[in-house]
N, C-alpha and C positions, 0 to 999 in steps of 0.2 A: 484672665487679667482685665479684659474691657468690661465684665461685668463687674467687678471689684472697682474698677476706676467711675463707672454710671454711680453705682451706691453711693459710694465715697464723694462724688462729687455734685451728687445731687443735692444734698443738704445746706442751706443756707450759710449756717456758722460755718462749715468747711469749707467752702468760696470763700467767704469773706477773709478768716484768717488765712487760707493760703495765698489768696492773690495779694494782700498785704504782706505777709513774710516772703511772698518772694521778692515785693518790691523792698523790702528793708536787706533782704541778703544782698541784691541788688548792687543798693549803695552804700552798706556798709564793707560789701569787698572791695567798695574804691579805696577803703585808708586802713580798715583793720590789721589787714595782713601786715602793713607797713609801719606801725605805730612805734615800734622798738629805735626802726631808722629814723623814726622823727622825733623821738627825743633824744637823741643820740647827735642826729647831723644838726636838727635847728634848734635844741632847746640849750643843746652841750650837756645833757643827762650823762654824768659818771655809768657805767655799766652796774656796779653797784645798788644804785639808786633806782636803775632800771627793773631789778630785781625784787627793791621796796617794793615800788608802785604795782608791779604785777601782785608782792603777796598782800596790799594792801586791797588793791581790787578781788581778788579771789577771797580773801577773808571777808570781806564788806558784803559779796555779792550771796557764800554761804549762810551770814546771819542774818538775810533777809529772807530765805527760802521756809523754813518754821512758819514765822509773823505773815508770810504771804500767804501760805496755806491754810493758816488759822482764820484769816481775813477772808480766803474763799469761800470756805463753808459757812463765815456766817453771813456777810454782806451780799454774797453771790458772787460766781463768774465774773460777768463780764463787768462790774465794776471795777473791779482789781484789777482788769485786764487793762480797761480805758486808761485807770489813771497810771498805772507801769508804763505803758504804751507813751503817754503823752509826757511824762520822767523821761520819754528819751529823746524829746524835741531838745529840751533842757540841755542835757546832756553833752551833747555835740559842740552846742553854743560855748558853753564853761572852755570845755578842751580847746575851741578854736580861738579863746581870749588869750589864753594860755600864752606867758611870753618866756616862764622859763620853768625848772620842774614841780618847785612846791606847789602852782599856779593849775598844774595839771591835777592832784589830788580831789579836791571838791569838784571837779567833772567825773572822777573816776566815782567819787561816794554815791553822787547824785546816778549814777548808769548804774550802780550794785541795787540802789533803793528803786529802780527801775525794773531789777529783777526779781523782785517779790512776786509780781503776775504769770512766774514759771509754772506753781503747781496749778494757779486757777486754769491759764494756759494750758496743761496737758490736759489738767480733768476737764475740760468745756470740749477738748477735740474727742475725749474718749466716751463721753456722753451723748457727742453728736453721730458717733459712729456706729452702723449697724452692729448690735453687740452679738447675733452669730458666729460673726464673721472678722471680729473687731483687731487680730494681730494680722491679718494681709491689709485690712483695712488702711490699718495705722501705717505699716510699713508702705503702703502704696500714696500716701500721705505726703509722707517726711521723704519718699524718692524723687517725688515733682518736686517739692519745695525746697527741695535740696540741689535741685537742679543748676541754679543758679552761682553756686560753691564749685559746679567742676568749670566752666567758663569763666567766673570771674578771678581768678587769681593771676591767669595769664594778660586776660585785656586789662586789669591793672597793672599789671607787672611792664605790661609795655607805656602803658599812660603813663606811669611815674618816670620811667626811662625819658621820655617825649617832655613830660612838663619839669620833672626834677621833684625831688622828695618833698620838699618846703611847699612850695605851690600846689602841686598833686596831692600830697595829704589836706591840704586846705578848702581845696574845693571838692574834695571829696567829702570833706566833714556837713558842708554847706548843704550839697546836693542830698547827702543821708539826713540831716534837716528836717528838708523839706519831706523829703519821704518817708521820714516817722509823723510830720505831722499830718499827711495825706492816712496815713494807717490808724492816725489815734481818730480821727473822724468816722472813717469805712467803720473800725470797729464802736463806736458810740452807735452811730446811726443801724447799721445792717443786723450787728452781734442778738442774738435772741439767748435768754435768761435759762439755764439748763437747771438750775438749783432751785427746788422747789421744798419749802418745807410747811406748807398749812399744815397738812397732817399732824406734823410731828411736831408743831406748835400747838394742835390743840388736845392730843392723846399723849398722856408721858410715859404710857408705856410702851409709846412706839420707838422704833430706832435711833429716831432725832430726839426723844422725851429724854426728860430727867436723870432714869436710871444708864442712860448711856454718857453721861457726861465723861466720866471716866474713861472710856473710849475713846473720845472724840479729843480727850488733852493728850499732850503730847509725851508724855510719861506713859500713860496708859496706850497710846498708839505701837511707841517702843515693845512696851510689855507684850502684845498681841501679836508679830512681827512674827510670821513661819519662817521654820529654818532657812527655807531656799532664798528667802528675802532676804535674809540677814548675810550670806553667803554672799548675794550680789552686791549688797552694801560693802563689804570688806573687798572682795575685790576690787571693786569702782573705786573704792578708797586706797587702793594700794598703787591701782595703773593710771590714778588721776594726780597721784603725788609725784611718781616715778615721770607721769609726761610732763608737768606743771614743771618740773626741775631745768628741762630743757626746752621747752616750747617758746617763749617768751625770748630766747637770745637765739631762735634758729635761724630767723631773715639776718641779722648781723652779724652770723658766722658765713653763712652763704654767701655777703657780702663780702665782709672783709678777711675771711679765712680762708674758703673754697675759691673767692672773686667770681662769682655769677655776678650778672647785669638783673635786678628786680624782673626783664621779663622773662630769662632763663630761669630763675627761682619759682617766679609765679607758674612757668610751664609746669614743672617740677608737683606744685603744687594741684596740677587741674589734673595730671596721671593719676595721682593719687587720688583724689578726690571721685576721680572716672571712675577707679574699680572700685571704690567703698559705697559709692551713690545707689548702682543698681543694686547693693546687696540689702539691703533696706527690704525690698521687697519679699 
């Protein structure tokens, strides 16, 4: 494992997006987890409506994953990263204007159009990783940087108890702020360009030429798609429907159905989080 963690960590773009994503997981567990209680206690969000806004953010944040990916391979990496990255300075701001729920929607659209830099995101870290050796790589990755998901739900869970939901999600949104704008700099300045295509801009019958266009859209990506992929897609699509159903109203059942205190819930959530973390590896 410590030779997997030197490889993995020796790489420049691999410091830089990890030490930035832990600082964003960070500060986004000071309010995400609790987002549902704060439209609910300070916005006065019908439970209903709470339900919109989840399917409005999860549809918004799927139809930018295509136009992201598409935008990676031809602009590169880490531009699409910088400017998703810096969409989530934005972000936070919108939501923390917010005085009641429609107010909330254009922070929600602006954070999906912030997730277009998901596939440049994986493919810049899978480009930077020793390709040997590249699934302990990854998973030894996403187990550090995920680190900060088994701790933070509990030390939020007591901070909101301490400041109250109103306040607590507030200056949790401020502090997350700052710390995506700390991340969209690290990544401008540090992030180094993985996506190289002279080649195949100047020979078209190379991979990147001409006769591969059809490849590269997104019809043609579809079409090319091994079974075992396709298999994973239907799953992911079946257990991400199935969680999405209830994910979004579980901190407001725990509150007001089961009556945990947000830091008994947040505890609830770092157990879980504990055993799911190291399994990454």
């Amino acid at each position: 494992m410590a030779s997997i963690l030197r490889q993995v960590f020796s790489n420049r773009n691999i410091i830089t997006i990890s030490t930035t994503n832990m600082l964003y997981n960070i500060f986004n567990g000071l309010w995400e987890l609790w987002w549902t209680l704060y439209l609910i206690e300070v916005l006065d969000t019908p439970i209903v409506i709470v339900g919109l806004l989840a399917t409005i953010q999860n549809t918004s944040r799927i139809l930018f994953q295509l136009p992201g990916g598409i935008l990676a391979d031809r602009v590169g990496r880490k531009r699409v990263i910088v400017f998703g990255t810096s969409m989530r300075v934005i972000a936070p701001i919108t939501l923390l204007m917010a005085r009641s729920w429609p107010w909330v929607v254009p922070g929600m659209v602006i954070n999906a159009v912030a997730s277009l830099y998901s596939p440049a995101f994986n493919a810049i870290i899978a480009e930077s990783l020793p390709e040997e050796r590249r699934g302990a790589a990854f998973g030894a990755y996403r187990m550090l940087t995920s680190t900060p998901q088994i701790f933070m739900p509990v030390v939020s869970g007591y901070y909101l108890d301490v400041m109250g939901i109103g306040r607590g999600v507030r200056v949790g949104l401020m502090l997350f702020t700052v710390a995506a704008a700390i991340a969209a700099t690290a990544r401008a300045i540090f992030l180094r360009e993985t996506l190289h295509n002279d080649e195949a801009a100047r020979d078209p019958d190379a991979p990147g030429g001409d006769q591969a266009t059809e490849r590269k859209s997104a019809l043609g990506t579809l079409r090319h798609l091994p079974r075992t992929i396709i298999a994973m897609l239907v799953v992911s699509v079946i257990a991400g429907f199935a969680m999405r159903m209830v994910w979004s109203f579980l901190p407001a059942y725990a509150t007001y159905e089961v009556g945990l205190t947000t830091t008994q819930y947040g505890l609830l959530q770092t157990v879980a989080m504990g055993i799911s973390v190291p399994l990454y590896l």
